[in-house]
Structures are given as structure tokens and as C-alpha cells.
C-alpha positions as CSV (number, residue, x, y, z in Angstrom):
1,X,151.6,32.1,-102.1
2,X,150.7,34.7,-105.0
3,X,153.7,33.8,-106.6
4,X,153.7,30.4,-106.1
5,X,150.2,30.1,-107.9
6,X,151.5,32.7,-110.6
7,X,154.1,30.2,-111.5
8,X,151.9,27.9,-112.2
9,X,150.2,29.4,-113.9
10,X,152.6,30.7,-116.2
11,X,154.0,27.3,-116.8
12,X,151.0,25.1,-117.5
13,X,150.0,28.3,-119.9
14,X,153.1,27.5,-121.4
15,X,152.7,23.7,-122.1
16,X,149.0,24.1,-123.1
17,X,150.2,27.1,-125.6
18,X,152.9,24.4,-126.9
19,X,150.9,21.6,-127.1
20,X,148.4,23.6,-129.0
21,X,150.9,24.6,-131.7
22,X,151.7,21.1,-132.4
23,X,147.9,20.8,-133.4
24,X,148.7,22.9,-137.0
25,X,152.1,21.4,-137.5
26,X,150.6,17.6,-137.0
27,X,148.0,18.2,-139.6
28,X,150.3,19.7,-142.2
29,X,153.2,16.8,-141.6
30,X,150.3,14.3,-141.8
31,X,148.7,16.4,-145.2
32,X,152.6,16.7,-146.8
33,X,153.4,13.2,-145.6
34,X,150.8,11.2,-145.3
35,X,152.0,9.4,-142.1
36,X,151.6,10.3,-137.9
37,X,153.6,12.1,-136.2
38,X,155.0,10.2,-133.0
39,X,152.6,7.8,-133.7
40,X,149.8,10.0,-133.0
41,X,147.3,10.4,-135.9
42,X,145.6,13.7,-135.3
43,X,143.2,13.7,-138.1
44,X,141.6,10.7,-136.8
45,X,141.7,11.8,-133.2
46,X,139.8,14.9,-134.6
47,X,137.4,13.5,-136.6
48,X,136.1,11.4,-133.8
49,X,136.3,14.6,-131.3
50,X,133.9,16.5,-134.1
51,X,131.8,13.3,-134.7
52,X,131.2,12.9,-131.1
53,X,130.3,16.0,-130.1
54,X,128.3,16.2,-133.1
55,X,126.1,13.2,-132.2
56,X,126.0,15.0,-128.6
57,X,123.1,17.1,-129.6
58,X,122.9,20.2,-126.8
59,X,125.2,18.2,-124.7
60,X,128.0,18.5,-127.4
61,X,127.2,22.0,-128.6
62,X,127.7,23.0,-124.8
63,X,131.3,21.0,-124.4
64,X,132.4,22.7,-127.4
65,X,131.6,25.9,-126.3
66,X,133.5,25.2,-123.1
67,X,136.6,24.0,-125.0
68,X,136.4,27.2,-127.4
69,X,136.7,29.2,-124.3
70,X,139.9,27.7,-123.3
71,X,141.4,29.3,-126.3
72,X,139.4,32.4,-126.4
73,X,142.4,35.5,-125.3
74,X,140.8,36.7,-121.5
75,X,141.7,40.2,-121.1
């Protein structure tokens, strides 16, 4: 069962550490370009992440820090 749960682990740390790559890429094509990439425009999608948690107060600070420890290296 270890291994089973190590294994998935492994993968979905590999999608999330994909996914997350395509973050900096997304912003340069869309700064060098000008357009969205797959029809996704990230820049707007983050603006209205940091506006939101912004008008979040307390709420928002705490959600944020719970997203930053997602990509915070656990040793």
C-alpha cells in the first residue's frame, strides 16, 4: 500500500511541478506576444487571484499563505 500511495504521490508531484512551469512561460509568451496561450490568459487570471485575495482582508492574507506553502521545498 506504501507504494501504491508513493506513486501517487510522485505523479501528481509531477503534474503540479509541470503545470507550475507553464505559469513563467505563459506570462513571457503573453509579454513577447501579446496574445493567450491555449486560450488561457494568465495575466488576467492573476490579477483577479491578487485582487481577490487582496480585498479578502485576514481571510485572504491566510489563503495566501496556504497557497505559498504548497510551493515552499518540505525537507
Amino acid at each position: 500500500m506504501e507504494k501504491v500511495f508513493s506513486y501517487v504521490k510522485g505523479f501528481v508531484g509531477g503534474i503540479t511541478g509541470f503545470f507550475v512551469s507553464l505559469i513563467p512561460l505563459s506570462i513571457l509568451w503573453y509579454v513577447l506576444t501579446g496574445g493567450a496561450v491555449f486560450e488561457f490568459d494568465v495575466i488576467t487570471n492573476l490579477t483577479s487571484l491578487i485582487t481577490s485575495l487582496g480585498n479578502g482582508g485576514f481571510v485572504g492574507f491566510v489563503v495566501l499563505l496556504i497557497v505559498a506553502s504548497f510551493f515552499v521545498d518540505k525537507k
